[in-house]
C-alpha positions as CSV (number, residue, x, y, z in Angstrom):
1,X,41.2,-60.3,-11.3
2,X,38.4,-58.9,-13.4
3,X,37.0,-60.4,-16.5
4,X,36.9,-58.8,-19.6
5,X,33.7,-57.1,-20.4
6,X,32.1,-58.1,-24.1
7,X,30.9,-55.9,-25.8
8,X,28.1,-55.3,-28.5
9,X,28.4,-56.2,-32.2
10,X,25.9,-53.5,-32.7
11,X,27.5,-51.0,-31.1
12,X,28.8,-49.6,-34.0
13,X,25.3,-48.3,-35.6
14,X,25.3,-44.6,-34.8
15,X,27.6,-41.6,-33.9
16,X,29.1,-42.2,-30.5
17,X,26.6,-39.9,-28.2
18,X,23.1,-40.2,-26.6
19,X,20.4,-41.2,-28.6
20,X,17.1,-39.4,-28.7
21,X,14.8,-39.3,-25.4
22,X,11.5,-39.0,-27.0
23,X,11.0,-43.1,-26.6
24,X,11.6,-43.1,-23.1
25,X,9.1,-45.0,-20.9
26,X,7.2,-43.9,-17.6
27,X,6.1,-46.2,-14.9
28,X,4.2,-44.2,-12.1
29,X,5.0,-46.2,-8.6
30,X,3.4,-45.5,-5.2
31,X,3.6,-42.0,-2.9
32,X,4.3,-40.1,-5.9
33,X,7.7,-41.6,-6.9
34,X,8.4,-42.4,-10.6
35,X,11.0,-44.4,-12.9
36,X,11.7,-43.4,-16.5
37,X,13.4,-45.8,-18.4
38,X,15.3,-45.7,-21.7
39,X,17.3,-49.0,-23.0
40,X,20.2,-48.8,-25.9
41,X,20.3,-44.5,-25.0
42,X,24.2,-44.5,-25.4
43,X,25.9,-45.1,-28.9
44,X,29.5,-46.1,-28.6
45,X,29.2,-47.4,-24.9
46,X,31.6,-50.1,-26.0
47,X,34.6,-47.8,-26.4
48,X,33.2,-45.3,-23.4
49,X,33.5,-48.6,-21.2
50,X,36.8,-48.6,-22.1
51,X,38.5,-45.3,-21.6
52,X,36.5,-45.2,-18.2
53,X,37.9,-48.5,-16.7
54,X,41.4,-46.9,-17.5
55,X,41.3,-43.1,-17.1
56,X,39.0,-42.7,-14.5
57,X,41.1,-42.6,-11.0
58,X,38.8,-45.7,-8.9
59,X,39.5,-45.6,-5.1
60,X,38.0,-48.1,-2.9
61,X,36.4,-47.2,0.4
62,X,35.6,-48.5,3.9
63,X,32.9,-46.9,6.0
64,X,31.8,-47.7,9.8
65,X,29.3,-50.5,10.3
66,X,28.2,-51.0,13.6
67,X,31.2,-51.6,15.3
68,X,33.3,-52.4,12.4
69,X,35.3,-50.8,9.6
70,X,34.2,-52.7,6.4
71,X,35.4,-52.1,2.8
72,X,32.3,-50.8,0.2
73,X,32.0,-53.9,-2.4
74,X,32.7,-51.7,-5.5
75,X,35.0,-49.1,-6.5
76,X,34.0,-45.4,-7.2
77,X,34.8,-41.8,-8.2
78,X,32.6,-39.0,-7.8
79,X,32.9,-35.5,-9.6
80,X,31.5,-32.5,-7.9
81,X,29.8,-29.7,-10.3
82,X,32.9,-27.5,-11.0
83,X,35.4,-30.8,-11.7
84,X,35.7,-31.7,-15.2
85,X,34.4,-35.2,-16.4
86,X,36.5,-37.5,-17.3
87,X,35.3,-37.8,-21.1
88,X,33.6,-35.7,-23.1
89,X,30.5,-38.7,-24.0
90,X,29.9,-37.6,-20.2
91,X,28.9,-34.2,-21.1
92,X,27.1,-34.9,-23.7
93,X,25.0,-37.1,-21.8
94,X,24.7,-34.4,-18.9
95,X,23.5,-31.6,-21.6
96,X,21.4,-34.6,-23.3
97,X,19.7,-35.2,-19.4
98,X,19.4,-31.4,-18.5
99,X,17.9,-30.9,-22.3
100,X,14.8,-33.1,-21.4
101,X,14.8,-33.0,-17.2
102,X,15.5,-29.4,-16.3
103,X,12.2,-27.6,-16.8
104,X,10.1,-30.6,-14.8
105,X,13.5,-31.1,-12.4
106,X,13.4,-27.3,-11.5
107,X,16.9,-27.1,-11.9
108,X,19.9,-28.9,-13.9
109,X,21.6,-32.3,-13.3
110,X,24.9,-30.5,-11.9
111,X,27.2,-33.7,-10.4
112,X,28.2,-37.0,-11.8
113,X,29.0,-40.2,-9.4
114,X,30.5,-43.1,-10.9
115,X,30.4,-46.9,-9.5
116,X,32.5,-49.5,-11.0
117,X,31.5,-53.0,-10.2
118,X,34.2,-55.3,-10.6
119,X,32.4,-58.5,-11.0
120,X,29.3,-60.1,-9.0
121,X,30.8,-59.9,-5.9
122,X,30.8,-56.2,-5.8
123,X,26.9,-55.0,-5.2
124,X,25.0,-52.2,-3.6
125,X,22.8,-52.4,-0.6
126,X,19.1,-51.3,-0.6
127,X,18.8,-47.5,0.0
128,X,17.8,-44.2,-1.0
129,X,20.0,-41.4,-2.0
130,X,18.5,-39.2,1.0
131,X,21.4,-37.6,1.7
132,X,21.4,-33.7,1.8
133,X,17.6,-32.5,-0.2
134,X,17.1,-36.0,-1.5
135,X,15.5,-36.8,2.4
136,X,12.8,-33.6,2.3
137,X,12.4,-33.4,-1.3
138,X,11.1,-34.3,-4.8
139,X,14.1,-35.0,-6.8
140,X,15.8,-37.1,-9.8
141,X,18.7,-39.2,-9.8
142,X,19.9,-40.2,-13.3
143,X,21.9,-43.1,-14.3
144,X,23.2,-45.1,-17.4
145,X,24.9,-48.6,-17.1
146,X,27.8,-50.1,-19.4
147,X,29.3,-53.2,-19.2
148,X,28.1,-56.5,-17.9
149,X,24.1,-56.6,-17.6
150,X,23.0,-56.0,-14.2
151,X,19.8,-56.2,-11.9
152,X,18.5,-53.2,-10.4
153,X,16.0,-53.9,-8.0
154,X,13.5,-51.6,-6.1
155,X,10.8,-51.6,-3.3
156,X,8.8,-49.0,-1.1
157,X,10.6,-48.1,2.1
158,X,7.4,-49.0,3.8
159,X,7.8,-52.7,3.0
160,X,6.8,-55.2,0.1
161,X,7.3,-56.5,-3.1
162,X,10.5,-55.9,-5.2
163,X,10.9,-55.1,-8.7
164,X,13.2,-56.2,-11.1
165,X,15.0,-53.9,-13.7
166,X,17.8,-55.8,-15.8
167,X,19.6,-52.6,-17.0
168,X,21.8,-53.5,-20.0
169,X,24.5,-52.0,-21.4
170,X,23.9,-47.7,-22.4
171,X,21.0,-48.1,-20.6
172,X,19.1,-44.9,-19.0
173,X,17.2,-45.1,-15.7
174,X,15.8,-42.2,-14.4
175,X,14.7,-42.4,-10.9
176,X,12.2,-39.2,-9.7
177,X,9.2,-37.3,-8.1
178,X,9.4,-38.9,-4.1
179,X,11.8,-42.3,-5.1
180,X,14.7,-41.2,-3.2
181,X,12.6,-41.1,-0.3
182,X,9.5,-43.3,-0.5
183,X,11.7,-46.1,-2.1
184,X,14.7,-48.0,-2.0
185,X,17.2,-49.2,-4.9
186,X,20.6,-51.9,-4.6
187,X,22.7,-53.8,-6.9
188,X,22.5,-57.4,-5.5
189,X,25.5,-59.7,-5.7
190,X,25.0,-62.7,-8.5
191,X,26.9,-65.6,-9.0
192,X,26.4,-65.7,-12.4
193,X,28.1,-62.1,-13.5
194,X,32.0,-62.1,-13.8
195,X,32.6,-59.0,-15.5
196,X,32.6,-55.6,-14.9
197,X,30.3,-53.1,-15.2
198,X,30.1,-49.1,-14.8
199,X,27.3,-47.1,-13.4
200,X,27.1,-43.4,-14.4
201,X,25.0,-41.2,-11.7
202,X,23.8,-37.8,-12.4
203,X,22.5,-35.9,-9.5
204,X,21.6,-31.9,-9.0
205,X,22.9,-30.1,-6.1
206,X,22.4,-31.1,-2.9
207,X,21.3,-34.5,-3.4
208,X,23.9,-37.4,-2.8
């Protein structure tokens, strides 16, 4: 069963919403890839953890590996660009994104993918979201965390040395230029984390 996430005593501060962009922080990587990162960006993320761990319709999957069928350690939902969120904090977010991304993107933030991580069991393996344009081309893939504190951890696709990125709760991370392609991302398990946590991915079109 899944533990109860706890939430921030200081969540209360500000108008449910994202905050303001203008403080986010750039670290340039190798190969032209880029991570922007923005901690604390979503007000009320206590209560937007909440109505996502009950309205949002979770499914679990299995995919083909090797010469197996295993199950994927998390549960997920993903909305394409003409389905309608599942709460209206998520659009704000998306306008919030598009506001500051679009004109260096090329083009808007257009689907939303959501991951909810049940406890540290559930995890993501190291990849790159190369499916579709994300292989061939420059691109961004957005995403906030709520809930349980987790690591995000990336390295180049060419081998070497990992970093570490302990992405709190209404945390932004905003992954871009060649990253999709030149560098790989997971979600490692952790015996220490035994409640949930929800990512929130924003993609454009084409890129999964």
């Amino acid at each position: 069963m899944t533990r109860a996430f706890q939430g921030s005593l200081l969540d209360f501060a500000d108008e449910p919403g994202p905050r303001e962009l203008d403080s986010v922080r750039r670290t340039h990587l190798s190969d032209g890839a880029w991570l922007d990162l923005r901690p604390n960006w979503i007000a009320g993320a206590d209560a937007l953890f909440e109505r996502l761990l009950e309205i949002v319709p979770w499914r679990a999957e299995s995919r083909h590996m090797y010469d197996r069928v295993v199950d994927v350690p998390r549960l997920l939902s993903f909305y394409d660009e003409d389905a309608t969120l599942p709460d209206p904090l998520l659009d704000e977010a998306l306008n919030a994104l598009n506001a500051h991304y679009e004109e260096e993107l090329g083009e808007p933030f257009r689907t939303a993918g959501l991951c909810l991580y049940r406890d540290g069991h559930d995890s993501v393996a190291w990849h790159g979201d190369k499916i579709g344009r994300g292989s061939t081309e420059d691109t961004m893939v957005a995403i906030i965390s709520i809930g349980t504190p987790r690591a995000l951890l990336l390295r180049p696709s060419s081998g070497g040395h990992a970093l570490r990125y302990d992405l709190g709760h209404g945390d932004l991370i905003v992954m871009g230029g060649s990253c999709q392609r030149t560098w790989q991302h997971a979600i490692p398990k952790s015996t220490r984390v035994t409640a949930p946590r929800i990512s929130i991915q924003y993609r454009p079109r084409g890129v999964r």
